[in-house]
C-alpha atoms as a printed R data frame, in Angstrom:
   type eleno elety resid chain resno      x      y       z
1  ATOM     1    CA   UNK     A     1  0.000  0.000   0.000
2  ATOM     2    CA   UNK     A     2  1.526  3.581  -1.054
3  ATOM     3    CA   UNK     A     3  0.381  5.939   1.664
4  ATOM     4    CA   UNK     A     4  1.927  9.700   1.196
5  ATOM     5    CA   UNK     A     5  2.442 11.336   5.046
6  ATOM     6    CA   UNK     A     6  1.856 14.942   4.948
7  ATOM     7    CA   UNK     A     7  5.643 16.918   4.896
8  ATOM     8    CA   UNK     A     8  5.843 20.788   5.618
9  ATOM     9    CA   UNK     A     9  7.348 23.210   3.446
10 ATOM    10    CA   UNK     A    10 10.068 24.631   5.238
11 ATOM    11    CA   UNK     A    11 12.306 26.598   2.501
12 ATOM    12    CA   UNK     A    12 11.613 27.193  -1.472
13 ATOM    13    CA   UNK     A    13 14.257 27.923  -4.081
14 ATOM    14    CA   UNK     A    14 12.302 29.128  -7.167
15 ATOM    15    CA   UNK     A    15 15.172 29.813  -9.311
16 ATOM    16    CA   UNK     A    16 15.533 25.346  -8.909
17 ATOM    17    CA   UNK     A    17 12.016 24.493  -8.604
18 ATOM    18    CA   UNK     A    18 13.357 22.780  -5.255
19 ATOM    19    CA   UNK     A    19 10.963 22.507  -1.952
20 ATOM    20    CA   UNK     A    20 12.862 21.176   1.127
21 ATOM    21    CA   UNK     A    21 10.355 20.105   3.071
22 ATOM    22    CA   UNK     A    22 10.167 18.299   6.690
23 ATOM    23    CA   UNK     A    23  7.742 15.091   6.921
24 ATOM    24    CA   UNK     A    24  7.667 14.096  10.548
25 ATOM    25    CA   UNK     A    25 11.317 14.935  11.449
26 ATOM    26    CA   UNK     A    26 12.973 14.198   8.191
27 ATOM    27    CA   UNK     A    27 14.041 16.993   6.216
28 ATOM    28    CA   UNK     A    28 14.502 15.968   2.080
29 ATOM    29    CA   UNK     A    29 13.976 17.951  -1.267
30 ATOM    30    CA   UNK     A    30 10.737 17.786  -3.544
31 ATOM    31    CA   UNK     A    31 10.436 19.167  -6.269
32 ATOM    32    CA   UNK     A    32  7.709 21.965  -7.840
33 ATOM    33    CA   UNK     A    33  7.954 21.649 -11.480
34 ATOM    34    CA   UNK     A    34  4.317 19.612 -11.159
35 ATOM    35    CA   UNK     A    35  3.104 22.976  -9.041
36 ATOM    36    CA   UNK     A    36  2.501 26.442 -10.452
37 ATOM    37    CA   UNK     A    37  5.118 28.742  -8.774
38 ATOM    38    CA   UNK     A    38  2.644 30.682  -6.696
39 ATOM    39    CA   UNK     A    39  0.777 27.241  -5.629
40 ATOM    40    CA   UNK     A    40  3.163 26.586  -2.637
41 ATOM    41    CA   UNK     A    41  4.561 28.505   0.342
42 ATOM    42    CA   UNK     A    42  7.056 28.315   2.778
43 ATOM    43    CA   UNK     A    43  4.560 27.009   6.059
44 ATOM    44    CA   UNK     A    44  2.599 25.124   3.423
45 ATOM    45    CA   UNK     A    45  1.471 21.282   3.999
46 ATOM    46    CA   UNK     A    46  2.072 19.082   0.693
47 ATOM    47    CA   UNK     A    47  1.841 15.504  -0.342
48 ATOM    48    CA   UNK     A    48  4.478 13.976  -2.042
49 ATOM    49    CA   UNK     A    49  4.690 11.129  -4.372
50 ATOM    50    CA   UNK     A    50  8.235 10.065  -5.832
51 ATOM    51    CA   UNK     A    51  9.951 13.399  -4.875
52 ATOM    52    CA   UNK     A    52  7.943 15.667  -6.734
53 ATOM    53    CA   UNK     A    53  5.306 17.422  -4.895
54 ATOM    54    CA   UNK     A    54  1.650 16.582  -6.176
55 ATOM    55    CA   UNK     A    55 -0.661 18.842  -4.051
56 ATOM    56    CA   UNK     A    56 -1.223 21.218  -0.981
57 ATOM    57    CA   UNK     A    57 -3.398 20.145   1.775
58 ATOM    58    CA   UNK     A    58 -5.519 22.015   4.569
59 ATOM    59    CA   UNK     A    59 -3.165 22.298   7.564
60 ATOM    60    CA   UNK     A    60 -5.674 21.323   9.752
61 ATOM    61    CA   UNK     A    61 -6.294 17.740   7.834
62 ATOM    62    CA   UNK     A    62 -2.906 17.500   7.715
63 ATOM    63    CA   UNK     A    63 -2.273 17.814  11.066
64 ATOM    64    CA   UNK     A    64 -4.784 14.854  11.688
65 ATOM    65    CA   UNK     A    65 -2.890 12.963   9.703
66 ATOM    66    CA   UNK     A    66 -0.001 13.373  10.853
67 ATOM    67    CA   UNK     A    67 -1.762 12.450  14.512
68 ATOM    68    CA   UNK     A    68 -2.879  8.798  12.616
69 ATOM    69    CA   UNK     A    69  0.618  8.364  11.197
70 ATOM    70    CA   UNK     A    70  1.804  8.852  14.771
71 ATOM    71    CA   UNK     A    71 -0.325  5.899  16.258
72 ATOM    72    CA   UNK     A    72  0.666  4.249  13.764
73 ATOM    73    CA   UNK     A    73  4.435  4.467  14.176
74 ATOM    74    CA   UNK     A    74  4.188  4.191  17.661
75 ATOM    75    CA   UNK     A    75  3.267  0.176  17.234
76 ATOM    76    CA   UNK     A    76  6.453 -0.224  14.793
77 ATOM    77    CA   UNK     A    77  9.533 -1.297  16.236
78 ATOM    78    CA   UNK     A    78 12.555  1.478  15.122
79 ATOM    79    CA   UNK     A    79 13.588 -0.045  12.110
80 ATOM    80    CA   UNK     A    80 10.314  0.249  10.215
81 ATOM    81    CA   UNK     A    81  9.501  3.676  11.558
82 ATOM    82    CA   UNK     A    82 12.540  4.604   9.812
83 ATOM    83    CA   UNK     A    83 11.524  2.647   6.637
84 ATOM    84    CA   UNK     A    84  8.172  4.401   6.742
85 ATOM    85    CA   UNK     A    85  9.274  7.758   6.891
86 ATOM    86    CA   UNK     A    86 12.066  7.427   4.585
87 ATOM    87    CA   UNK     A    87 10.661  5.696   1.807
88 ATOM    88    CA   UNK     A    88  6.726  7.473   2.095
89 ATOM    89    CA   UNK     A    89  7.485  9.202  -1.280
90 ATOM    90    CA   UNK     A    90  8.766  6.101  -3.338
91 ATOM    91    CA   UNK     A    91  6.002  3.541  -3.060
92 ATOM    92    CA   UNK     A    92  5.551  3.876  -7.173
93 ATOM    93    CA   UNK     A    93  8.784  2.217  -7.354
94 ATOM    94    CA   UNK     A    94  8.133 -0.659  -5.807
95 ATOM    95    CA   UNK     A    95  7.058 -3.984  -7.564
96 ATOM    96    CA   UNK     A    96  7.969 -2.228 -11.453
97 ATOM    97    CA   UNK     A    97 10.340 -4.280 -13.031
């Protein structure tokens, strides 16, 4: 199952196109070429899906998501909490080939 976690826009470089954003912790670039420039703001809440940002989301449904994701971690042992967070944005990847 391919589940995207809701990452926060923390700094934008137009000139690159480049979002880093933070998804529970975990800082990592995204990129905006699928956005329109103006679409996305530092403070922002975005899904992700293989490193490009897809879409902004309501903070306050992202912030309930976030809450789920949490409960959900907690019952994980380290390892895959670190798989889960890592690899949220490159589910499509998986099984190709």
């Amino acid at each position: 199952m391919c589940l995207s976690i809701p990452s926060k826009v923390i700094k934008i470089d137009k000139e690159s196109e480049i979002a880093i954003v933070d998804t529970m912790g975990v800082q990592r670039e995204a990129s905006l070429m699928m956005m329109s420039q103006d679409d996305i703001k530092v403070g922002d809440y975005v899904l992700l899906h293989i490193g490009f940002v897809m879409n902004k989301i309501d903070e306050k449904e992202a912030l309930l998501s976030i809450a789920t994701y949490q409960e959900i971690l907690q019952k994980m042992d380290e390892e895959e909490r670190k798989r889960a967070i890592l690899e949220d944005d490159e589910c499509a990847n998986r099984g190709i080939g």
